[in-house]
C-alpha positions in Angstrom: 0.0 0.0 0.0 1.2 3.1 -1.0 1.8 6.1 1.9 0.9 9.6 0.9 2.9 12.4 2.4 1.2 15.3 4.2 3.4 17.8 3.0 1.5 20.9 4.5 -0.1 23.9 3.2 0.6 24.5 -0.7 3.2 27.4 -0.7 4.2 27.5 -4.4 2.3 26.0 -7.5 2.9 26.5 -11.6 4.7 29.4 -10.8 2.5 30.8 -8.4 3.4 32.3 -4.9 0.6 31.5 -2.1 0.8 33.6 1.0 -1.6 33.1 3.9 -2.7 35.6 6.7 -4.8 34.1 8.8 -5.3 36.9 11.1 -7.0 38.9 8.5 -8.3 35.5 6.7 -7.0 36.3 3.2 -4.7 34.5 0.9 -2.3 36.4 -1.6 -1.1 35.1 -5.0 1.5 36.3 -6.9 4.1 35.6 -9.3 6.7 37.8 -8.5 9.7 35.4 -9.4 8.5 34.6 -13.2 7.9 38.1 -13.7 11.5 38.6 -12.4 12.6 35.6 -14.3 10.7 37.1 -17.5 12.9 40.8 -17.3 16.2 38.8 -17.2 15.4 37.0 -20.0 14.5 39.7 -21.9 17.3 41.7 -19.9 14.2 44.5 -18.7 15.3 44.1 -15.3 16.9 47.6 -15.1 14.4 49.6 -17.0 12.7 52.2 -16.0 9.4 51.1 -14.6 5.8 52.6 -16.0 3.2 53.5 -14.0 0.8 52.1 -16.5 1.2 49.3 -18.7 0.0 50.8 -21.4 -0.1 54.6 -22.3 -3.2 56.2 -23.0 -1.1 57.8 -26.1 0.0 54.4 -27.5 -2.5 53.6 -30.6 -1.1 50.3 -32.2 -2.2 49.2 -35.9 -1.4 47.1 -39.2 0.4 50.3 -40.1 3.3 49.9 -37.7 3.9 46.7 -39.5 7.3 46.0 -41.2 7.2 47.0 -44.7 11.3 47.4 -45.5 13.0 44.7 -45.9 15.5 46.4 -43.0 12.6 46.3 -40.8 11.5 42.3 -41.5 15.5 41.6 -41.1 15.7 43.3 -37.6 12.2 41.9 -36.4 13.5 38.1 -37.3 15.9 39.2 -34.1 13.2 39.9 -32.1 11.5 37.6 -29.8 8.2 38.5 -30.1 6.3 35.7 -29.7 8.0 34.4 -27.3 7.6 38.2 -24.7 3.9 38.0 -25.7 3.6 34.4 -25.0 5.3 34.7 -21.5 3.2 38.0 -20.6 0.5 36.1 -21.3 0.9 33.4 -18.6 1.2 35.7 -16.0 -2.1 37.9 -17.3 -4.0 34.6 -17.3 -2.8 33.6 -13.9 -3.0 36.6 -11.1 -2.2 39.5 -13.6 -5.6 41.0 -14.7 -4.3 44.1 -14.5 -2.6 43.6 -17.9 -5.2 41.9 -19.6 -6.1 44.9 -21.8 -2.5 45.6 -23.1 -1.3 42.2 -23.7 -4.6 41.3 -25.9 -3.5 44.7 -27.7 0.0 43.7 -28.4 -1.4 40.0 -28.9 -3.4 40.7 -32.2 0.0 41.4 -34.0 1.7 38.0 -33.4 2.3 36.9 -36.9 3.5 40.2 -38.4 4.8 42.4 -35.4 6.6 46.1 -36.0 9.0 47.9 -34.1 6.2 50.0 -32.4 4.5 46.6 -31.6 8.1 45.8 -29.7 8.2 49.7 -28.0 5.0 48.5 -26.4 5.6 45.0 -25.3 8.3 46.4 -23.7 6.1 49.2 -22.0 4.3 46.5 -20.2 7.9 44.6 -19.5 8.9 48.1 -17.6 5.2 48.2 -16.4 5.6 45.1 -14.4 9.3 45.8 -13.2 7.8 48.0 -11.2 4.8 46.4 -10.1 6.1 42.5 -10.1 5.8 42.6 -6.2 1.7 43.1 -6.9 -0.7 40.2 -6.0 -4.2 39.0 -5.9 -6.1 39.1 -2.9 -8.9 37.0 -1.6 -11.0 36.5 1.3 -12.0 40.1 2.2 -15.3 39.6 1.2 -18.1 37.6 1.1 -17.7 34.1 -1.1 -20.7 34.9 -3.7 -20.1 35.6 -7.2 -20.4 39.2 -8.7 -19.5 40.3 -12.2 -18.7 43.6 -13.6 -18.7 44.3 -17.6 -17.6 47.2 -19.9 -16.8 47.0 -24.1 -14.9 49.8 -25.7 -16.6 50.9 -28.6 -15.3 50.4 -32.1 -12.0 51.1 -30.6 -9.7 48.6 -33.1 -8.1 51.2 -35.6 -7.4 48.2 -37.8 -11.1 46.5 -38.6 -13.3 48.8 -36.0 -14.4 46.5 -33.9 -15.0 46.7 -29.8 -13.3 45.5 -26.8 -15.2 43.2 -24.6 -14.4 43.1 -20.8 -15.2 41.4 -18.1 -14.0 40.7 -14.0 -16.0 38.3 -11.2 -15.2 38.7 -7.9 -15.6 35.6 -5.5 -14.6 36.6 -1.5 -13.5 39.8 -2.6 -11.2 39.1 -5.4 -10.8 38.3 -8.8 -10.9 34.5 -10.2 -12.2 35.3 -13.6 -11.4 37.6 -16.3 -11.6 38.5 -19.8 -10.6 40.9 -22.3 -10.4 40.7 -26.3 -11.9 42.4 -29.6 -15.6 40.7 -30.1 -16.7 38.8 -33.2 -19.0 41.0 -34.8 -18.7 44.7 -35.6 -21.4 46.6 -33.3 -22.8 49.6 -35.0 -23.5 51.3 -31.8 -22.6 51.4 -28.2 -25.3 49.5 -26.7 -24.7 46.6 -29.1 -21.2 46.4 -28.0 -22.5 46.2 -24.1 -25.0 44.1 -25.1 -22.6 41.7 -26.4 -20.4 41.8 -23.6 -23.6 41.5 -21.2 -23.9 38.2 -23.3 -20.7 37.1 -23.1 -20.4 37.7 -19.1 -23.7 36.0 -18.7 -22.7 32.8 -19.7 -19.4 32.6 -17.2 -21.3 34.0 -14.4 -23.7 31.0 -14.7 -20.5 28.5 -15.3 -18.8 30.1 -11.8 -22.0 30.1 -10.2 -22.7 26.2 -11.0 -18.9 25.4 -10.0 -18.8 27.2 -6.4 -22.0 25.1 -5.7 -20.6 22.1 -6.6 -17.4 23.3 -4.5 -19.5 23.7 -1.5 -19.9 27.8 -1.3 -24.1 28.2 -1.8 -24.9 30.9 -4.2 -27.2 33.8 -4.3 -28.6 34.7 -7.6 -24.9 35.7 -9.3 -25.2 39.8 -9.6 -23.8 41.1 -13.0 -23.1 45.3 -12.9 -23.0 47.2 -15.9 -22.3 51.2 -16.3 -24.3 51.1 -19.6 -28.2 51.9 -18.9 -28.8 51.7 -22.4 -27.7 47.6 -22.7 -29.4 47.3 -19.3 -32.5 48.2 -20.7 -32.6 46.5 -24.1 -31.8 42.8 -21.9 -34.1 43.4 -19.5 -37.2 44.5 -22.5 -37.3 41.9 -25.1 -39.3 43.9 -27.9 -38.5 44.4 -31.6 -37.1 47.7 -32.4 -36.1 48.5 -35.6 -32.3 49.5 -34.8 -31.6 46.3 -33.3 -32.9 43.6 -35.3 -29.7 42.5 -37.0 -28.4 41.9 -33.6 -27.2 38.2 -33.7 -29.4 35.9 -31.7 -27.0 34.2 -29.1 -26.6 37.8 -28.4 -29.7 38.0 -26.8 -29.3 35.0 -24.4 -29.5 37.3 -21.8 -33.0 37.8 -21.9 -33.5 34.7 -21.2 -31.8 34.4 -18.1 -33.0 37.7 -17.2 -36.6 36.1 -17.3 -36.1 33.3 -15.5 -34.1 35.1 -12.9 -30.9 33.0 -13.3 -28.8 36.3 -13.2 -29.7 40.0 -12.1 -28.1 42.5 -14.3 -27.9 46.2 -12.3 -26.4 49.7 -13.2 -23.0 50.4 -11.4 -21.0 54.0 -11.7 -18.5 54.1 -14.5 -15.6 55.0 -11.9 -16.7 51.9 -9.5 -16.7 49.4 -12.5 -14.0 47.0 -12.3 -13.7 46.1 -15.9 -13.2 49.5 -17.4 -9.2 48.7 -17.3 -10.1 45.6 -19.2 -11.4 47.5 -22.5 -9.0 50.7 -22.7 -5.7 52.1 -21.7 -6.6 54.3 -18.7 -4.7 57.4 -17.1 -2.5 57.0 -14.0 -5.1 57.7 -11.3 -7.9 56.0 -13.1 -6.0 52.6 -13.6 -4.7 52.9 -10.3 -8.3 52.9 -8.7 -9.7 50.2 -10.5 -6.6 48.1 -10.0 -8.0 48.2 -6.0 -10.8 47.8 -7.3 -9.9 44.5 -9.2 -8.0 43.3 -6.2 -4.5 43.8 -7.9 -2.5 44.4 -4.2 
């Protein structure tokens, strides 16, 4: 018979630093030795940090791609990929924070420019800075909240929105999401709409899985700074400007009827996921960084 080994609390996992304080009841995650692994191999480790990862300035685009030959010879030198690929790991895990620039920089992967580098490294510098930051949870309540934002037709390239989303589960964030949507909305409230849509369908999925995982749920809350989408979910009637709305779009009607999910107004400034769909000044991604849970 095999013996299994008790070997205490999990400290360290895939790369991931767990840090327990049981006098406040919260546990901390963070990755700061991959990121610092990350800046020495890409020898960032001494630049000068951002407070930002990504500039409200910087407007990236099939333009900045290489067009010299010059240009294609020095990109072949440049590892790319491989930056955006490791950034990646670290958004996906307990970096939300970044979610917004490395889906920017992320679109680019097959045919990347020098200005496409500039900003990689932005968010390199950005987290040089900022590796020491960490996900916190247990400060609140273990029910599942979601907050949602889109950008509106803010790709230069094709036009399309940003879809963003954030759920909160004892006061931090286990779920996230940012990237352009699938269809081109021709207004603002189809682009919330479609990220209504989107969030609904995860909320029910986390909801379902903390049940199972022994935390009883509450109907799961999903907030929303757009009355407009609010309004057009919660009354299913024809109008003429919304009919070639797709119809998996409208999904959240149902569960709106049947009371599977409650979809509420929140304040532009308290939503969570506004860093999610744009590139935000300093005091503004700063505040919904606390808001997020980034530590």
């Amino acid at each position: 018979m095999t013996s299994v080994k008790d070997l205490g609390d999990a400290k360290h996992i895939l790369g991931m630093r767990i840090t327990r304080d049981r006098s406040k009841r919260c546990i901390y995650l963070s990755q700061s030795e991959y990121i610092s692994k990350v800046l020495h191999r890409f020898n960032m480790q001494g630049g000068k940090a951002l407070s930002t990862p990504l500039p409200t300035y910087v407007k990236l685009s099939k333009d900045d791609c290489p067009k010299s030959d010059e240009e294609k010879e020095f990109m072949t030198k440049i590892p790319y990929q491989s930056a955006v690929g490791s950034l990646m790991y670290a958004m996906v895990a307990t970096r939300p924070d970044i979610a917004f620039a490395v889906g920017v920089v992320s679109r680019y992967m097959s045919n990347p420019g020098k200005k496409h580098w500039e900003a990689v490294k932005m968010i390199l510098r950005y987290l040089s800075g900022t590796k020491d930051k960490c996900l916190c949870l247990g400060r609140g309540k273990a029910f599942i909240i979601g907050y949602i934002d889109s950008d509106y037709a803010c790709c230069v390239d094709n036009r399309k929105s940003t879809s963003g989303y954030i759920f909160h589960f004892a006061g931090g964030a286990i779920s996230w999401r940012s990237r352009l949507q699938e269809c081109t909305a021709v207004s603002t409230t189809e682009a919330e709409n479609v990220a209504a849509s989107e969030a609904c369908k995860e909320a029910l999925w986390l909801s379902r899985l903390a049940c199972d995982m022994g935390f009883p749920q509450h109907v799961p809350h999903l907030l929303s700074d757009s009355q407009s989408a609010i309004a057009l979910a919660k009354n299913p009637v024809y109008h003429a400007k919304t009919k070639h709305i797709e119809v998996r779009y409208h999904f959240i009607r149902d569960c709106l009827a049947i009371e599977s999910i409650i979809l509420e107004k929140v304040h532009t400034r308290d939503n969570a996921a506004d860093a999610l769909t744009k590139a935000l000044p300093q005091d503004s991604f700063r505040h919904c960084c606390h808001l997020i849970g980034v530590t």
